[in-house]
C-alpha positions in Angstrom: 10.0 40.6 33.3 6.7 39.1 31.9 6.3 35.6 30.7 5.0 35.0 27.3 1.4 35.0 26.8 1.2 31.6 26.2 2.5 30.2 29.3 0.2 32.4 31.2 -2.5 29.4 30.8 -0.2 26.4 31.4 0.5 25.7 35.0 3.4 23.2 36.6 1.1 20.1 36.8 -1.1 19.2 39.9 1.7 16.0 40.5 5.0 18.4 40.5 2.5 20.9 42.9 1.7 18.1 45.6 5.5 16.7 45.2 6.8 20.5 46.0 5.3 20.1 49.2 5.5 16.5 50.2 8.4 15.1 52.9 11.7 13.9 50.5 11.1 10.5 51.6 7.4 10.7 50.4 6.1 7.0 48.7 5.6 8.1 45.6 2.6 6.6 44.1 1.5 9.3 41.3 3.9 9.3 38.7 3.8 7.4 35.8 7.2 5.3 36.2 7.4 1.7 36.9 10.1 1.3 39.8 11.5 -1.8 39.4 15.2 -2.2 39.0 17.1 -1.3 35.2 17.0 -4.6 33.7 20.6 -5.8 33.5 20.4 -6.8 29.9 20.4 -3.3 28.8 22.8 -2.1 31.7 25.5 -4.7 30.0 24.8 -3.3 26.9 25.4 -0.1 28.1 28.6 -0.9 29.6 29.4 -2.4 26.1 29.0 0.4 24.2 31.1 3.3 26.0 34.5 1.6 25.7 34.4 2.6 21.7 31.8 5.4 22.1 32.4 8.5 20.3 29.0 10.6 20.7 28.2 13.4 18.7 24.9 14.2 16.7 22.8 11.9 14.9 20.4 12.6 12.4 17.9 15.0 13.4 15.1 12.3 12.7 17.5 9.6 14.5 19.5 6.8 13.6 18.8 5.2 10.5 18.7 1.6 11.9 16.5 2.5 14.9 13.8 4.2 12.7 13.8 0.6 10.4 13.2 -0.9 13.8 10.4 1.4 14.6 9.0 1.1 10.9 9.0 -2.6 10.8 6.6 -2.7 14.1 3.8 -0.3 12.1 5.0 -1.1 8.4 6.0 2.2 7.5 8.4 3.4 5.6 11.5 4.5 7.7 11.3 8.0 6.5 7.8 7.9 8.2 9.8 7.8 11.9 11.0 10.7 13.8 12.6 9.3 17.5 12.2 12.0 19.7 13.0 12.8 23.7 10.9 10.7 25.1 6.9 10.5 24.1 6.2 13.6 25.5 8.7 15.5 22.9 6.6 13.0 20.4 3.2 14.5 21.1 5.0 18.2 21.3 6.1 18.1 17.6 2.9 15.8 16.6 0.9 19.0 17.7 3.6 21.7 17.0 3.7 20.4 13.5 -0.2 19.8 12.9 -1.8 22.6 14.7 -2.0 26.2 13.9 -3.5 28.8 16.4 -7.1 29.0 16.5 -7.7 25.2 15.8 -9.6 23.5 17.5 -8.5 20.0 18.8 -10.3 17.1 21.1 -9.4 15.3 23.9 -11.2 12.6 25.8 -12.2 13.3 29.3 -10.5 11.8 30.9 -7.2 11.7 29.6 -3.1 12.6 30.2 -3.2 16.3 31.4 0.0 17.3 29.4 -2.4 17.1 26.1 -4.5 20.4 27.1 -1.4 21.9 28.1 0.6 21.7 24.8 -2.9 22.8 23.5 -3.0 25.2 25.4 1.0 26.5 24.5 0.0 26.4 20.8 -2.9 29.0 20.9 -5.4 25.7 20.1 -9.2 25.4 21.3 -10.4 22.4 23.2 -13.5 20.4 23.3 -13.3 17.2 25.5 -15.2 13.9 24.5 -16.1 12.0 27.8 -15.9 8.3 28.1 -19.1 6.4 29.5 -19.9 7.1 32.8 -18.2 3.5 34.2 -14.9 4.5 31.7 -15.1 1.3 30.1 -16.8 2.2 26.7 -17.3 5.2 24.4 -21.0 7.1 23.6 -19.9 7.1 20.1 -23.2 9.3 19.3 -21.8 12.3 21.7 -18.6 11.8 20.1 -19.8 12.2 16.7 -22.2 15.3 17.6 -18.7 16.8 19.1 -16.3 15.5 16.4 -18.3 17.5 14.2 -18.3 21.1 15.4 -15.0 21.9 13.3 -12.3 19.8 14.7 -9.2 19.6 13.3 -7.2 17.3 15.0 -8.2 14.6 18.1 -5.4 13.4 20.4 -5.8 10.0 22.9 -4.0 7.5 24.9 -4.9 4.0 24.3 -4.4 2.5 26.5 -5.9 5.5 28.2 -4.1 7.2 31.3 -5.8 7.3 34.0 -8.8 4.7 33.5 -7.0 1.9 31.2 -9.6 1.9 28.3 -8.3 1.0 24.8 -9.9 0.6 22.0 -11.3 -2.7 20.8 -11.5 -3.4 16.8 -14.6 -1.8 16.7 -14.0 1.3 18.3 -10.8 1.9 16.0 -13.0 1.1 13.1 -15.7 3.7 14.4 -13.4 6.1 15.4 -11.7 5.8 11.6 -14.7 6.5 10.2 -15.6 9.3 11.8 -12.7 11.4 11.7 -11.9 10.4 7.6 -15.1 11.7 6.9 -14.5 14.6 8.9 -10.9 15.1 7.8 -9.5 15.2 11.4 -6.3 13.9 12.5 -5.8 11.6 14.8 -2.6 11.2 17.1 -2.8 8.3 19.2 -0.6 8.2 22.4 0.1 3.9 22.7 3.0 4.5 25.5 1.1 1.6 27.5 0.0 -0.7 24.7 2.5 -3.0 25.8 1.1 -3.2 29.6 -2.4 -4.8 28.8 -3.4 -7.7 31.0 -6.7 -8.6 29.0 -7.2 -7.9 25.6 -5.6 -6.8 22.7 -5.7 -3.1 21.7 -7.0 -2.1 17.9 -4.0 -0.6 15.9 -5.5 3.3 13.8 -2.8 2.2 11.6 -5.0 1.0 8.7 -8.2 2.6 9.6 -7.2 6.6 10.2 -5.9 8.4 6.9 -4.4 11.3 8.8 -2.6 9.7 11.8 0.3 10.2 14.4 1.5 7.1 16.6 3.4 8.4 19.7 5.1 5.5 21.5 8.6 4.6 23.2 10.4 2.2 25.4 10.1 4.5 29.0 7.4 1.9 30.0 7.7 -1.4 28.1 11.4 -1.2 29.1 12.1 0.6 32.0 14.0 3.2 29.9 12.3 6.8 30.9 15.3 8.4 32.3 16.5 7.3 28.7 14.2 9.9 27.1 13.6 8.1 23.9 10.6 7.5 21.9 9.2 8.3 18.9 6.3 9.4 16.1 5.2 8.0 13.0 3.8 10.6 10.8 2.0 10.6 7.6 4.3 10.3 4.5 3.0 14.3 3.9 4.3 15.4 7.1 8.0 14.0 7.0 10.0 16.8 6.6 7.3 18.6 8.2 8.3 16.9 11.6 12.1 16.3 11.0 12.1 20.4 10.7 10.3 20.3 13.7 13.0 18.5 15.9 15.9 20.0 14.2 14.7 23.1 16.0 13.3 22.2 19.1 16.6 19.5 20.3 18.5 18.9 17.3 18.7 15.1 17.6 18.2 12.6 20.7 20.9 11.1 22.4 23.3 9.0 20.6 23.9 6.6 23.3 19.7 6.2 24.2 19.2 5.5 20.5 22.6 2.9 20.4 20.3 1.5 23.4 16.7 1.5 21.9 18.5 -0.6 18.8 19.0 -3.2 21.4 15.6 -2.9 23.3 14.0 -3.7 19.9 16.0 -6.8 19.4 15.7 -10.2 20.6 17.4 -9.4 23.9 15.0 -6.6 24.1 12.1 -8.9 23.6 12.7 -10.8 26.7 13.0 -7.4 28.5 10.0 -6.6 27.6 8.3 -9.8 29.3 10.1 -9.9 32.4 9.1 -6.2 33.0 5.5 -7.5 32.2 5.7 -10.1 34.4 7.0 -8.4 37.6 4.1 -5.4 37.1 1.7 -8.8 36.5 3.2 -9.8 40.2 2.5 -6.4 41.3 -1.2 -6.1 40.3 -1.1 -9.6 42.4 -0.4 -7.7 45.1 -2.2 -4.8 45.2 -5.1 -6.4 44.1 -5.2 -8.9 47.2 -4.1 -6.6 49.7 -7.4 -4.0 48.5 -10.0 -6.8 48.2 -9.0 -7.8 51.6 -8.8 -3.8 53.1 -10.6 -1.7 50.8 -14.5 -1.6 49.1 -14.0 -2.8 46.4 -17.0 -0.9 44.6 -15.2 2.4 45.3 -12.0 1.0 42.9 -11.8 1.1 39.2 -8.9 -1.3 38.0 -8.4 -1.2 34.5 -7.2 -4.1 31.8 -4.0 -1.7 30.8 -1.3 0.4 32.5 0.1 0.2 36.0 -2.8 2.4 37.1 -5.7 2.0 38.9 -8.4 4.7 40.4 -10.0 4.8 44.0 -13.0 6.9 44.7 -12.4 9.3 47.9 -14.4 12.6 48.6 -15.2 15.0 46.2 -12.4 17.4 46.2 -9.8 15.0 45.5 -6.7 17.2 45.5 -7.3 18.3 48.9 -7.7 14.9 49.6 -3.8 14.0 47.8 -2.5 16.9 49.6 -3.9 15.4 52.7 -1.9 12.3 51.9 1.1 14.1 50.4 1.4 15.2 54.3 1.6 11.7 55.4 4.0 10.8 52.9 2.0 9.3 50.4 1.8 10.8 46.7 -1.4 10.2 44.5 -2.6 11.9 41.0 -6.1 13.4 41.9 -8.4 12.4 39.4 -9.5 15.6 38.3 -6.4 16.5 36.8 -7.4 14.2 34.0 -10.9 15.7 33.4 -14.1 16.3 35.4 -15.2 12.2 34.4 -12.6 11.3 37.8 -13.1 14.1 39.7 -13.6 13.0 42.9 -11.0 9.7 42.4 -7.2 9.6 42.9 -5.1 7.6 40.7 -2.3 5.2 42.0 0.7 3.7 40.3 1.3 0.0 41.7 4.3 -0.9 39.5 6.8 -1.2 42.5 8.4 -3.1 45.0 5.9 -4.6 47.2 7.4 -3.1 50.6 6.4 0.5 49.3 3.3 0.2 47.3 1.6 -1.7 50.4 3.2 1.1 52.8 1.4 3.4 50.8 -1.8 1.7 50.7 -2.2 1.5 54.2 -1.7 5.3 54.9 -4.6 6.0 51.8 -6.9 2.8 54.1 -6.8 4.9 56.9 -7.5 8.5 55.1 -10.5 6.4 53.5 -11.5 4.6 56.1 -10.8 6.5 59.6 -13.4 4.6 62.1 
């Protein structure tokens, strides 16, 4: 039996490749999961909640007091929300709902793979936009000349995954400009806006006319096994994007969303923090431990998200799958776009023990003599 056509583009990502073949007890530094403990406010609220539970589905667009949550953090209009799976489901029926096939959509290089992929699944062209060569700004002029060859939608992180850029007031004003002029819609991915250690990023939300905010709680609260998140859509594109999950999962999870109506509360607040907090311990960490071991000119570390990039030689998957053999699991830059080919990225937002484990077996890959 054949696959479908369009799967014969899409690949398992270059992270589930090298984790195939790496030892079980592999330090996994790649993925994009804090691993710190669940934070036992939410476990207790958990616990609360079964004793009366009686599952079954929800609205297809969610429960209606966790969309008024979600629409009093971007002052929409409740009927504007759609929780979803998780972000990724998010961007899925952001772009299932927006795109049709022969479009042509933008993504910035470099950003989260899985964008070209869904891209990709939909029958969509893609044009990238890279960031400055340090990844710390964008050539708006480039951007514009690109933005302007018949684009119909543009899709970023900010804060970006892998190199931590978001955009200032400035940018988001730019960038609004642009792309109303051009009639392009925007979705912005903002699953790390809470992790920013500098800096405030710009909200799209009053500066895009056609916009999509994909967020959720798998970072901000420790919740991704949770798979819950959500999109705000344009008032236009409600019943566009509640059609859209009523066929793809029917609903998400009663008991994540009887969750997320907690996280977003004032218990959920101080979540939040503390999960700030310990990642704020862990850059601590890391970042003593590489100033002291590693060249430091060789290491991007970003403002945002529990990320940060190493250069290493050119081909930088054969150089993860060289650590993947010693135990050690790193993103290769190039799966992100050709602007960190040649870098890996590494998640630090763990228990000390591990992450500095795992530096010292990427030390002495770097740095053999």
């Amino acid at each position: 039996m054949n696959e479908a056509l369009r799967w014969q583009q899409v690949e398992l990502s270059t992270l589930r490749k090298l984790m195939q073949n790496a030892p079980a007890d592999a330090i996994n530094l790649s993925l994009g999961e804090l691993k710190y403990p669940f934070p036992q406010e939410l476990k207790d609220h958990v616990c609360q909640l079964m004793p009366d539970a009686a599952p079954g589905y929800t609205p297809n667009a969610g429960l209606p007091e966790l969309r008024e949550l979600v629409a009093v953090k971007y002052e929409v209009s409740p009927q504007q929300v759609c929780i979803t799976n998780g972000a990724q489901e998010a961007l899925f029926l952001s772009l299932f709902s927006l795109l049709n096939p022969g479009d042509t959509i933008a993504i910035p290089d470099p950003d989260f793979p899985a964008y070209a992929s869904i891209a990709h699944i939909l029958d969509a062209e893609i044009i990238r936009l890279p960031y400055a060569k340090d990844l710390k700004s964008i050539p708006w002029d480039l951007w514009q000349q690109r933005l302007s060859s018949g684009v119909n939608a543009l899709v970023l992180s900010s804060p970006n995954n892998p190199c931590g850029y978001f955009l200032k007031e400035a940018d988001a004003i730019q960038l609004g400009d642009i792309c109303n002029s051009l009639g392009i819609t925007v979705v912005v991915d903002e699953i790390y806006k809470d992790l920013v250690f500098a800096g405030t990023p710009a909200s799209l939300m009053d500066k895009v006319e056609r916009l999509f905010v994909v967020s959720g709680l798998s970072k901000s609260h420790l919740m991704t096994g949770w798979r819950l998140g959500w999109t705000v859509v344009p008032p236009s594109m409600t019943a566009t994007i509640t059609k859209a999950k009523q066929y793809l999962s029917t609903c998400s999870t009663w008991l994540s969303q009887k969750l997320a109506v907690h996280a977003l509360g004032s218990a959920g607040s101080k979540v939040a923090n503390d999960v700030f907090i310990r990642l704020l311990a862990s850059r601590g960490a890391v970042l003593s431990y590489l100033n002291t071991h590693f060249l430091m000119k060789d290491i991007l570390v970003p403002d945002a998200t529990p990320y940060l990039l190493i250069r290493c030689p050119e081909d930088d998957f054969a150089f993860a799958t060289e650590l993947a053999g010693r135990g050690v699991l790193v993103a290769p830059g190039s799966a992100f776009g050709a602007a960190t080919l040649g870098m890996i990225r590494i998640n630090y937002g763990m228990e000390d023990q591990s992450l500095i484990s795992g530096l010292k077996v990427i030390h002495e890959a770097l740095y053999p003599y």
